[in-house]
C-alpha positions as a LaTeX table, in Angstrom:
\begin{tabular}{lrrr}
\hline
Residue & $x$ (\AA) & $y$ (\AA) & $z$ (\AA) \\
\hline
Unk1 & 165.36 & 74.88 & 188.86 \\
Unk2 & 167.51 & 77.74 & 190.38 \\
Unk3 & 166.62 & 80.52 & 191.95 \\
Unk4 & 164.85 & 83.38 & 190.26 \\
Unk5 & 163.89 & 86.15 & 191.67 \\
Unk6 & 161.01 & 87.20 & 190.36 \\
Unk7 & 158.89 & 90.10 & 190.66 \\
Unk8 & 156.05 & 90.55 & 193.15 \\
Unk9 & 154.03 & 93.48 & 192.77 \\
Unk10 & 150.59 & 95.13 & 195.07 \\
Unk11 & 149.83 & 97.15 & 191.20 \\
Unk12 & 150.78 & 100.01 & 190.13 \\
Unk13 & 149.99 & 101.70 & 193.81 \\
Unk14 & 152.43 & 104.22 & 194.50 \\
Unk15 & 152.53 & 107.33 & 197.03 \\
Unk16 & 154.82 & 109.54 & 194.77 \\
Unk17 & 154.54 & 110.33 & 191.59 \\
Unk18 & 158.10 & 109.73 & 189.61 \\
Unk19 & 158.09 & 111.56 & 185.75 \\
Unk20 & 159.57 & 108.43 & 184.81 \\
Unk21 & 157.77 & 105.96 & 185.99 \\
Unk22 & 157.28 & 103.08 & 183.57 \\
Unk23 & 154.28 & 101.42 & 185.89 \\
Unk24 & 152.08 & 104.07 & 187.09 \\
Unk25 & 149.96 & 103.99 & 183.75 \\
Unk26 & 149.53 & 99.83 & 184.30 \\
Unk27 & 145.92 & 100.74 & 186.33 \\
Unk28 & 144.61 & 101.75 & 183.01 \\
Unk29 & 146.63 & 99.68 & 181.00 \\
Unk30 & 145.64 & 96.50 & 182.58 \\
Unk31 & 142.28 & 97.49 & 183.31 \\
Unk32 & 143.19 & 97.06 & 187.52 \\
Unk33 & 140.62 & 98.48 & 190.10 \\
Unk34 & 142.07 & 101.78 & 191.70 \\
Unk35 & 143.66 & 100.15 & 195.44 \\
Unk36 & 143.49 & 97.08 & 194.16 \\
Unk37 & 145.70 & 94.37 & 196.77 \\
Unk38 & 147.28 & 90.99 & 196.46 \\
Unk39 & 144.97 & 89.21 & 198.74 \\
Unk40 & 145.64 & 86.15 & 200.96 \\
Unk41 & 144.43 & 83.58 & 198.54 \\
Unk42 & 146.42 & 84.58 & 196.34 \\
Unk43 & 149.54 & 85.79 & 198.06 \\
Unk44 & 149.65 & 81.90 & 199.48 \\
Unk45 & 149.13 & 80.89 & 196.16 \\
Unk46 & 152.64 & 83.17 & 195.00 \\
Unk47 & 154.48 & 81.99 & 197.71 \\
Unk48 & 153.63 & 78.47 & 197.83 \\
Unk49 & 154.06 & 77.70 & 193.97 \\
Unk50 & 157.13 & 79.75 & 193.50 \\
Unk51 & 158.86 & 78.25 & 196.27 \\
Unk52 & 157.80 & 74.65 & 194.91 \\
Unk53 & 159.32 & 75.04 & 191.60 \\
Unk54 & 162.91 & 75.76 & 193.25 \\
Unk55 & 165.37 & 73.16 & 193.24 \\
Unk56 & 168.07 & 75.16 & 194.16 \\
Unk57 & 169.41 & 76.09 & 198.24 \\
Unk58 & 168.40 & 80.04 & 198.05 \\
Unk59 & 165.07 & 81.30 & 197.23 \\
Unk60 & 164.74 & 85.01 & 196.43 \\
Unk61 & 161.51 & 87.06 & 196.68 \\
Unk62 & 161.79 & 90.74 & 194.89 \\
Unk63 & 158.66 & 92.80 & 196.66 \\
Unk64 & 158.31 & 95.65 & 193.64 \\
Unk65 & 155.54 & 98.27 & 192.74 \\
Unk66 & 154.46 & 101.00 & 192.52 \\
Unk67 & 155.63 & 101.45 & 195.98 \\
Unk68 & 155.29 & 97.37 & 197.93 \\
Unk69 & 155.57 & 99.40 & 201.26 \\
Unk70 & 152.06 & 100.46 & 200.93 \\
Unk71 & 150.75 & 96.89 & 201.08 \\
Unk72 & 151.23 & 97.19 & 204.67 \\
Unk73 & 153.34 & 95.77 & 207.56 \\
Unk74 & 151.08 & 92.51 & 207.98 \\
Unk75 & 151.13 & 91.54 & 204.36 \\
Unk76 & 154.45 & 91.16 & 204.69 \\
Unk77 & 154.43 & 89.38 & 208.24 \\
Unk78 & 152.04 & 86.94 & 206.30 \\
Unk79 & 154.54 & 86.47 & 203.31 \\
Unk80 & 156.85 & 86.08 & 206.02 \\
Unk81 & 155.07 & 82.86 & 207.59 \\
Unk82 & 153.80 & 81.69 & 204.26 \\
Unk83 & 157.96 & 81.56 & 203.48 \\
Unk84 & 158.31 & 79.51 & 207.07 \\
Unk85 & 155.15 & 77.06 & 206.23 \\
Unk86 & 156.58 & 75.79 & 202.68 \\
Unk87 & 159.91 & 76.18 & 202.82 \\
Unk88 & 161.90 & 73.18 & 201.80 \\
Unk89 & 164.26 & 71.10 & 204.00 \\
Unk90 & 167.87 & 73.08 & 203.46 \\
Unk91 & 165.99 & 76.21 & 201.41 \\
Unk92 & 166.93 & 79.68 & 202.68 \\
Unk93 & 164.55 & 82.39 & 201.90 \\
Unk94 & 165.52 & 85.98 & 201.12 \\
Unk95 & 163.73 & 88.63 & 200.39 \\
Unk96 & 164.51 & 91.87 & 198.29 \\
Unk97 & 162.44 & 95.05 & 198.86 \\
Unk98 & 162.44 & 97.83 & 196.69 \\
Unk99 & 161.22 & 101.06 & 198.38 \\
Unk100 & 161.20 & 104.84 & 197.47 \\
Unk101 & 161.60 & 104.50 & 201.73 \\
Unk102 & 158.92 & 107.10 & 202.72 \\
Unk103 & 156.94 & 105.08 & 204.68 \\
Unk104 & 159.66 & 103.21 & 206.48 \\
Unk105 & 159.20 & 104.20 & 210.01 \\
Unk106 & 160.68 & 102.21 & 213.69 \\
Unk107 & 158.26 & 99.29 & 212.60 \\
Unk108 & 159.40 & 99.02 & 209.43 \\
Unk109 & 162.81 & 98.87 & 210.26 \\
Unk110 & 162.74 & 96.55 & 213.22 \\
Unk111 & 160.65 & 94.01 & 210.92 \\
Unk112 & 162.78 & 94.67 & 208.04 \\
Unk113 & 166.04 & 93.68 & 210.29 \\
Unk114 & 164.74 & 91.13 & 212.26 \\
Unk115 & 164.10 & 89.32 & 209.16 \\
Unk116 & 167.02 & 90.23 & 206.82 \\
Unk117 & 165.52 & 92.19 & 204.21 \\
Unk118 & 167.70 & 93.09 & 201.78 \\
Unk119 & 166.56 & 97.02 & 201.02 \\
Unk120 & 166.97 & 98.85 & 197.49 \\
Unk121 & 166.55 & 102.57 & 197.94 \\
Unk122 & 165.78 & 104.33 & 195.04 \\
Unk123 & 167.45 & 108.11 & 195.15 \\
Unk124 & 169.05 & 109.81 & 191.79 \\
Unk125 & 171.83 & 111.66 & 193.07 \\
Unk126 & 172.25 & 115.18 & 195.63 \\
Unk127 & 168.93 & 117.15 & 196.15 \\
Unk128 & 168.82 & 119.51 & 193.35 \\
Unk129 & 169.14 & 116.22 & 191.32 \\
Unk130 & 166.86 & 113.53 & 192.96 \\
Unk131 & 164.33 & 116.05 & 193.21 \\
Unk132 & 163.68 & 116.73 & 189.87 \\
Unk133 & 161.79 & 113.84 & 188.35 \\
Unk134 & 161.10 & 111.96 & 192.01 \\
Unk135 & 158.42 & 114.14 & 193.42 \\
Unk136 & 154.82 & 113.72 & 195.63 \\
Unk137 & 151.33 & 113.76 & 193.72 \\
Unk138 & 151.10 & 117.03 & 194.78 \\
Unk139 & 154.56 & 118.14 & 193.05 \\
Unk140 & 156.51 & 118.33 & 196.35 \\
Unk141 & 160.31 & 117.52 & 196.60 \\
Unk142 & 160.86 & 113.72 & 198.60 \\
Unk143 & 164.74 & 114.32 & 198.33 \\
Unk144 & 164.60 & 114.93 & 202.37 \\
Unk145 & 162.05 & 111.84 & 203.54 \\
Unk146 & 164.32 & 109.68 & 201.34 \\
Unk147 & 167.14 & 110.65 & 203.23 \\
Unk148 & 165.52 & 110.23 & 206.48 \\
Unk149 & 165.04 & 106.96 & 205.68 \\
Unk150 & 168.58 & 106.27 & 204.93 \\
Unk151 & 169.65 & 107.32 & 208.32 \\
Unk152 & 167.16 & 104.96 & 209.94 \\
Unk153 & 168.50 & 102.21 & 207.85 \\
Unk154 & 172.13 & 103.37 & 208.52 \\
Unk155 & 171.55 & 103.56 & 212.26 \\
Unk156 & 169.64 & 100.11 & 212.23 \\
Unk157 & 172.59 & 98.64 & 210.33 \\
Unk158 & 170.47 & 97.09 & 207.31 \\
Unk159 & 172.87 & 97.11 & 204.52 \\
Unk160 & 171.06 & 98.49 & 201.97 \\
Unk161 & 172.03 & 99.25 & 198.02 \\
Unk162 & 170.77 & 102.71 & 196.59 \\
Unk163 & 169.29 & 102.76 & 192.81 \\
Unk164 & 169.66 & 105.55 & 190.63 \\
Unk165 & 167.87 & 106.16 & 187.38 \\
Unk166 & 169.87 & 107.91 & 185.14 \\
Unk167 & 168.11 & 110.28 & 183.25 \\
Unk168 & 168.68 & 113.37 & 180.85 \\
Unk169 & 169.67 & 115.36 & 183.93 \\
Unk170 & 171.78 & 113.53 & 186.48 \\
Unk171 & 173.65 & 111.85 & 183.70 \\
Unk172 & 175.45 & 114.95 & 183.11 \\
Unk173 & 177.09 & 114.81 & 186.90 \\
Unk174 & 178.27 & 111.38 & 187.13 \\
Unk175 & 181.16 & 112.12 & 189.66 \\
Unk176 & 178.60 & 114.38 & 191.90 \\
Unk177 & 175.99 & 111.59 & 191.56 \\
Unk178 & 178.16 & 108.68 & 192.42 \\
Unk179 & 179.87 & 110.23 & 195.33 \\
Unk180 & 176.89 & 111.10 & 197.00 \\
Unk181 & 175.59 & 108.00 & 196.89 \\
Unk182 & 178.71 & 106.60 & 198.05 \\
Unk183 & 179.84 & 109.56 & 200.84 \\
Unk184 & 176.46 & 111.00 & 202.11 \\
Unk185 & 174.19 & 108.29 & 201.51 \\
Unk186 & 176.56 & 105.28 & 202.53 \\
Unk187 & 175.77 & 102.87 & 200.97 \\
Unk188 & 178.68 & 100.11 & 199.56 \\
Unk189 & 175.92 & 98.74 & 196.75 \\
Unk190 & 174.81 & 101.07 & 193.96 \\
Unk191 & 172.75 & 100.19 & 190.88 \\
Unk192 & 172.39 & 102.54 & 188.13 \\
Unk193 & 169.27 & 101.89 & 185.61 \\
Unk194 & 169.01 & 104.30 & 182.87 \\
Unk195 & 165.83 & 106.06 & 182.22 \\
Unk196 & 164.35 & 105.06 & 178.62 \\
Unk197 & 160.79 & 104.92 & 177.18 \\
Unk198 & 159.18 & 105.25 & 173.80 \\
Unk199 & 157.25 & 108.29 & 173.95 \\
Unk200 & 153.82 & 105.54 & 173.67 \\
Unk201 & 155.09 & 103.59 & 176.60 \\
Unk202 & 151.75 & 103.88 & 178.12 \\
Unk203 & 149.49 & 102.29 & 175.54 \\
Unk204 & 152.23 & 100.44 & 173.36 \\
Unk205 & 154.89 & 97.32 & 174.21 \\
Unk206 & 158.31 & 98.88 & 173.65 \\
Unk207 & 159.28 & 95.70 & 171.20 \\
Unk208 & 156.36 & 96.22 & 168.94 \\
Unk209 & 156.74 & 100.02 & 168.03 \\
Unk210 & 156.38 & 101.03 & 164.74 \\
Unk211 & 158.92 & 102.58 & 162.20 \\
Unk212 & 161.97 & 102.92 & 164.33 \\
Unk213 & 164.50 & 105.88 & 163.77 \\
Unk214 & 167.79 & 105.03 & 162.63 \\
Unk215 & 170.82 & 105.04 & 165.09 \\
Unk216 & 172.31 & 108.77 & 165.16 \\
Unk217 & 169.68 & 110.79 & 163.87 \\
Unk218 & 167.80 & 113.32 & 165.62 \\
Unk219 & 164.69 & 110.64 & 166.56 \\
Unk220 & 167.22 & 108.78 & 168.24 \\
Unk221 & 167.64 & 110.80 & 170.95 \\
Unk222 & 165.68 & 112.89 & 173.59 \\
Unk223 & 164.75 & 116.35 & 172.65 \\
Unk224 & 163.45 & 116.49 & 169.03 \\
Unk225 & 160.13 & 116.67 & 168.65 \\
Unk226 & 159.38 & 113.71 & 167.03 \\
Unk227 & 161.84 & 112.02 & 169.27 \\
Unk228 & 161.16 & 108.23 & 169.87 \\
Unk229 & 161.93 & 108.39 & 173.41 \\
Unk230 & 160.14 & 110.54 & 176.01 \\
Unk231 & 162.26 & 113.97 & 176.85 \\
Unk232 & 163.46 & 112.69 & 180.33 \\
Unk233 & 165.33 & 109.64 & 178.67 \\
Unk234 & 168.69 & 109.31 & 179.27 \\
Unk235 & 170.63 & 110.61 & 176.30 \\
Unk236 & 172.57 & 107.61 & 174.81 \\
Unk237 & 175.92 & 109.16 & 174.52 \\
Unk238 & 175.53 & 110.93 & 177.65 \\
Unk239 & 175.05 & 107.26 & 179.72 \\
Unk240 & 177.82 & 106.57 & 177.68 \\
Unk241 & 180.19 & 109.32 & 179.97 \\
Unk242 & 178.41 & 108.76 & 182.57 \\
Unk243 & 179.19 & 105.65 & 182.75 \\
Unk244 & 182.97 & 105.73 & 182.23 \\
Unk245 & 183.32 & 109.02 & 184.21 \\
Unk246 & 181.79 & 106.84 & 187.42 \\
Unk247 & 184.29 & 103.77 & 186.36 \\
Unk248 & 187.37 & 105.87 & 186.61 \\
Unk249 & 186.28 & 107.38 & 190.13 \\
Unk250 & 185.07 & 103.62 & 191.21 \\
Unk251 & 188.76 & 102.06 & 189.65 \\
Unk252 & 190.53 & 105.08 & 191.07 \\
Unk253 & 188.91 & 104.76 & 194.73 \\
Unk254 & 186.81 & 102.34 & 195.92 \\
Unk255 & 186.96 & 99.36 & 193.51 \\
Unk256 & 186.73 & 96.00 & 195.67 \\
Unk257 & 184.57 & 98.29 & 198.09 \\
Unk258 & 181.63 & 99.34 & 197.00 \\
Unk259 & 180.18 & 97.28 & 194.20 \\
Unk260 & 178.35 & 98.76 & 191.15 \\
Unk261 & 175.57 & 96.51 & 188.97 \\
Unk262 & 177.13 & 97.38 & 186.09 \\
Unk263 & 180.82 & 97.11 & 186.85 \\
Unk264 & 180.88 & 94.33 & 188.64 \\
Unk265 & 178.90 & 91.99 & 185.34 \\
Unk266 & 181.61 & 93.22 & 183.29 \\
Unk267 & 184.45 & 91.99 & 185.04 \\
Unk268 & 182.70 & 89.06 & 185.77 \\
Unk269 & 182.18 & 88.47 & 182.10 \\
Unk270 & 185.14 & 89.60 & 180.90 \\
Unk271 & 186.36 & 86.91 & 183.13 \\
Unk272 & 184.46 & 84.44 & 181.58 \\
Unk273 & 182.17 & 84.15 & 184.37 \\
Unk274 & 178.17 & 84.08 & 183.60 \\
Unk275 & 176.52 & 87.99 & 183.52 \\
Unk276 & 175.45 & 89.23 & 186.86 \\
Unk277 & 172.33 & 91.48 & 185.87 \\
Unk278 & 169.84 & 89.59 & 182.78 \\
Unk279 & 170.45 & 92.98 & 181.12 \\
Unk280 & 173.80 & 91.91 & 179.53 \\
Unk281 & 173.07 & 88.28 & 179.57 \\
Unk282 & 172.71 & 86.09 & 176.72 \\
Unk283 & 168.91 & 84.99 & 177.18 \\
Unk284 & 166.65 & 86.58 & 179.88 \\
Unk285 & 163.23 & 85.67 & 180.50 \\
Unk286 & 163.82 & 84.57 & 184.13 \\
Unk287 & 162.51 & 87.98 & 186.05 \\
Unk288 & 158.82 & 87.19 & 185.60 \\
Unk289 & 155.96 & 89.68 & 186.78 \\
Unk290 & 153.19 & 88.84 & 189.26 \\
Unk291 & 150.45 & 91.07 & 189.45 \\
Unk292 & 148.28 & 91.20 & 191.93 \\
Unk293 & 145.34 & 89.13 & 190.86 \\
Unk294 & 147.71 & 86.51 & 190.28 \\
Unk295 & 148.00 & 87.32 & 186.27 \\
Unk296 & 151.54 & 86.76 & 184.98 \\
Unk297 & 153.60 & 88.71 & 182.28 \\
Unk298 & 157.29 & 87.25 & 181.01 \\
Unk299 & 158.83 & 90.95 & 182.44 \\
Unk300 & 158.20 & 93.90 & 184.63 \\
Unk301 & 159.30 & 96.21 & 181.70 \\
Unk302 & 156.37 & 94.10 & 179.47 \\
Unk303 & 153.37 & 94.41 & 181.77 \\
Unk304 & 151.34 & 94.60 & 178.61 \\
Unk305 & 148.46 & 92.10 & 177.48 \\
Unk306 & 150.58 & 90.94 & 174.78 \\
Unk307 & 153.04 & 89.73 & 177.62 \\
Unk308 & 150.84 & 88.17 & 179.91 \\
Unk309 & 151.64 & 84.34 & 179.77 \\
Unk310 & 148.94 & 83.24 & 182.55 \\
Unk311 & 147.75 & 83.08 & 185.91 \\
Unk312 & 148.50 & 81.19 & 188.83 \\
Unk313 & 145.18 & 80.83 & 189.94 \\
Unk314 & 144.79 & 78.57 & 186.41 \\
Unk315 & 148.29 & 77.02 & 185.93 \\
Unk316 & 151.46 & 76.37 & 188.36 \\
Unk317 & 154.04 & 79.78 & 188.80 \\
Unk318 & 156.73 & 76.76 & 187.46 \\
Unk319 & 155.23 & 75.33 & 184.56 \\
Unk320 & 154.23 & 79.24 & 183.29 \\
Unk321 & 157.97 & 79.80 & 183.91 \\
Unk322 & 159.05 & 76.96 & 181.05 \\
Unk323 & 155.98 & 77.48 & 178.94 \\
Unk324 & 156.68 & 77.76 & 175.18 \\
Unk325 & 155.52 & 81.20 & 175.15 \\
Unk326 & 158.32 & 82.17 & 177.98 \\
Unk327 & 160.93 & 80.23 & 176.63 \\
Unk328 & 160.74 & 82.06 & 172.83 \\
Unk329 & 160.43 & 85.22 & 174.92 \\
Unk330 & 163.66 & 84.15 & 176.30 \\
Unk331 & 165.63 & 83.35 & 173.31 \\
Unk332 & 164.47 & 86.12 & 171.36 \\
Unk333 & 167.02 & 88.36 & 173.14 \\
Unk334 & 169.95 & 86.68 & 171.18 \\
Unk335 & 167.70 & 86.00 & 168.01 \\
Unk336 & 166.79 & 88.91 & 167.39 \\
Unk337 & 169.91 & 90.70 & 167.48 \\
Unk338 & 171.06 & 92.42 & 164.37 \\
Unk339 & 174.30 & 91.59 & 162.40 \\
Unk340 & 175.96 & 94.64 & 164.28 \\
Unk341 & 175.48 & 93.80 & 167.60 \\
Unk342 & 176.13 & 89.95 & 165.83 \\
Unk343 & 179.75 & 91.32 & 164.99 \\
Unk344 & 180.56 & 93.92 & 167.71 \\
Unk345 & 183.78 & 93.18 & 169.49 \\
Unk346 & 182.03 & 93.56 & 172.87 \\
Unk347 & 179.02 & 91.54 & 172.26 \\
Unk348 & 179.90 & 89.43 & 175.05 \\
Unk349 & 179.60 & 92.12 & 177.49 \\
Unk350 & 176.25 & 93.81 & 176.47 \\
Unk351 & 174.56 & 90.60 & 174.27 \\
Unk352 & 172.12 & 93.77 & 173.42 \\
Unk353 & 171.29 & 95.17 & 176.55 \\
Unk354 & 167.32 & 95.01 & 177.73 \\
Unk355 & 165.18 & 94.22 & 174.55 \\
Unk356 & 162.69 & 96.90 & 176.14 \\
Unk357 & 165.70 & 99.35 & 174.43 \\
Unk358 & 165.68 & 97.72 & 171.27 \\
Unk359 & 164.05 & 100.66 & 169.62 \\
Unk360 & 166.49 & 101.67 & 166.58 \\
Unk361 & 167.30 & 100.50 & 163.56 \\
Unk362 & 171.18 & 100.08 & 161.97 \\
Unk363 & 172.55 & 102.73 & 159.47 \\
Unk364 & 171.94 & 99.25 & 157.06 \\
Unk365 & 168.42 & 99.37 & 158.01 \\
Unk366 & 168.28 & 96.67 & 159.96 \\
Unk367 & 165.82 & 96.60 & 163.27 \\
Unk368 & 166.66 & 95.87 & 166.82 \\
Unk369 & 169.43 & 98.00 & 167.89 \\
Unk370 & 169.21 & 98.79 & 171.08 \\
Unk371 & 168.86 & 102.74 & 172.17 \\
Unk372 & 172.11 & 102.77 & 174.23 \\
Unk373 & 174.22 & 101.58 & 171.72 \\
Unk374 & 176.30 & 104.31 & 171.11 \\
Unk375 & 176.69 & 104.94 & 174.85 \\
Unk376 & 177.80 & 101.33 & 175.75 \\
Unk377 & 180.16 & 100.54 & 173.20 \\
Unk378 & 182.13 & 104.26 & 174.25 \\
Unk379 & 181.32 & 102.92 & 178.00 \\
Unk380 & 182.73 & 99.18 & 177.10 \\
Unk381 & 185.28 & 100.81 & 175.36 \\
Unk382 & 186.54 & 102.72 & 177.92 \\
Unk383 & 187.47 & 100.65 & 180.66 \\
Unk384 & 188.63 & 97.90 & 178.12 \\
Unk385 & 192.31 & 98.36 & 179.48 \\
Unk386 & 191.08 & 98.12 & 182.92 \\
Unk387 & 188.99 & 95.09 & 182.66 \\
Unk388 & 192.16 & 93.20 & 180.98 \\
Unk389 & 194.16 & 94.10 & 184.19 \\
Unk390 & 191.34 & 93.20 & 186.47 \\
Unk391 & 191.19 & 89.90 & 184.86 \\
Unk392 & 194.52 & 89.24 & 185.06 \\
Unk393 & 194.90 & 90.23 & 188.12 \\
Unk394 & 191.97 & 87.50 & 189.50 \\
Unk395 & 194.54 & 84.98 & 187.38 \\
Unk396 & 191.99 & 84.53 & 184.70 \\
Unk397 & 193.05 & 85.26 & 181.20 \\
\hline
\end{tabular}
């Protein structure tokens, strides 16, 4: 079995309070205790199970929440020697951390670099930006502690990728947003994850809404009142320009420097190479959930009872990973598409996107058309012309 990495999460714990957040509401949701911890039991049981079913040479942990950083320094010093006492003969161990970075202090970042953390900083663009949505419980800007934690992982030399949602707002200053990420906070990795959500995304699993609008009408897009999505969504055209804006700057100056999620699946599909992100692959399914009590879902964007395959503490991380259940989870992505997406010239590229987006329905009527169509077919579009040079450039055609 190769490498997965799945997601390992302390609950929906966090010490800000994002507008978008898709996981805050998954105390309620899931019926969790407030505080409640991944506890040692349990934690060994992750670790030890997970790193059992791997076959492959690289074993990658992805530390998610809420906010993982408030699970402590020793939890992670014990995941740390739990890695060391069952890893295989030949395995290396990585580990992925994704942090809104407030609580990363000299501690943090010594343990961090001594044991090769890989760091995803999440920060949506220049101050006026960041600060709109990502904000304290208490409704105070974090656009300033974020960056203080950039320095510290600058100055400490942890290379370190920064994640921007795109939402309604920052998508309309792609060029500002990409060059600050790239120029002030200095980073050469940047992943961009647009901001979408049914307006029930707290009580209802994206894939099982009800009545969904058809593509370009007003329900389709954030603003009307009867929307589908919440307001903050990322327009679907306007991901679209974002999107290509950010290409032609990335083509123009820094391509083979700094490497971007999104860009650098396409060339590698439109090389023929497998997708890069599960996003635009063909099947996903691999990027389980574990939750803190050990329960299991077959995503982190479907945290939601109808998603939860199992529990560790019952049956083995690898056989819940290959269970029936998982695998039609899996191959629903491609099933499920509709004869548009069936037909589009750039199905190859996209294979649908996330099915969490899937929340429209074809001018023909038919279900399963993913939110950001419009946007990625103008995006994919785009930068058509480039991708055929890029290709043929690498001596792949």
């Amino acid at each position: 079995m190769a490498s997965t990495p799945w997601s390992s999460r302390g609950g929906a714990e966090c010490n800000i309070d994002c507008a978008y957040c898709f996981y805050l509401h998954k105390t309620d949701l899931l019926d969790h205790r407030p505080r409640a911890r991944m506890n040692s039991a349990a934690l060994e049981q992750h670790v030890r199970q997970y790193i059992e079913a791997q076959t492959g040479e690289e074993v990658v942990f992805s530390w998610q929440g809420g906010e993982p950083t408030l699970m402590g320094l020793a939890f992670f010093e014990e995941v740390v020697a739990l890695q060391h006492k069952y890893r295989k003969p030949g395995q290396r161990i990585e580990n992925d951390l994704q942090t809104n970075g407030l609580l990363l202090d000299a501690k943090w970042i010594s343990f961090l670099k001594a044991n090769g953390f890989h760091v995803g900083l999440s920060i949506d663009g220049p101050k006026h930006l960041h600060d709109r949505f990502r904000v304290t419980k208490n409704g105070k800007p974090t656009f300033d502690l974020v960056m203080a934690a950039a320095t510290m992982l600058r100055e400490a030399d942890i290379p370190f990728a920064a994640l921007c949602v795109v939402n309604r707002e920052n998508a309309l200053h792609p060029r500002d947003v990409y060059r600050f990420l790239v120029d002030e906070i200095g980073t050469w990795r940047v992943q961009f994850t647009p901001a979408v959500e049914p307006r029930r995304f707290r009580s209802e699993a994206p894939a099982l809404l009800a009545e969904p609008p058809v593509e370009g009408t007003a329900r389709a897009r954030p603003g009307a009142a009867d929307s589908i999505v919440t307001d903050w969504s990322v327009d679907p055209d306007d991901y679209g320009r974002f999107l290509s804006a950010v290409w032609d700057e990335w083509f123009a100056t820094d391509i083979g420097r700094v490497h971007v999620n999104l860009f650098e699946t396409a060339v590698a599909q439109a090389a023929g190479m497998p997708a890069q992100m599960c996003t635009q692959a063909e099947f996903c399914g691999k990027a389980l959930a574990v939750e803190h009590d050990g329960e299991v879902f077959s995503c982190d964007h479907f945290v939601y009872p109808e998603y939860r395959i199992g529990n560790i503490n019952q049956t083995h991380l690898g056989n819940l990973a290959f269970s029936p259940r998982q695998e039609q989870f899996a191959r629903n992505k491609s099933a499920s598409l509709p004869g548009k997406c069936r037909s589009c010239e750039y199905l190859r590229l996209c294979y649908g996107e996330c099915p969490k987006n899937r929340l429209l329905r074809t001018r023909s009527g038919e279900p399963g058309l993913n939110y950001l169509c419009s946007g990625l077919y103008a995006f994919y579009d785009h930068i058509g012309p480039d991708l055929v040079r890029i290709v043929q450039s690498l001596g792949r055609t």
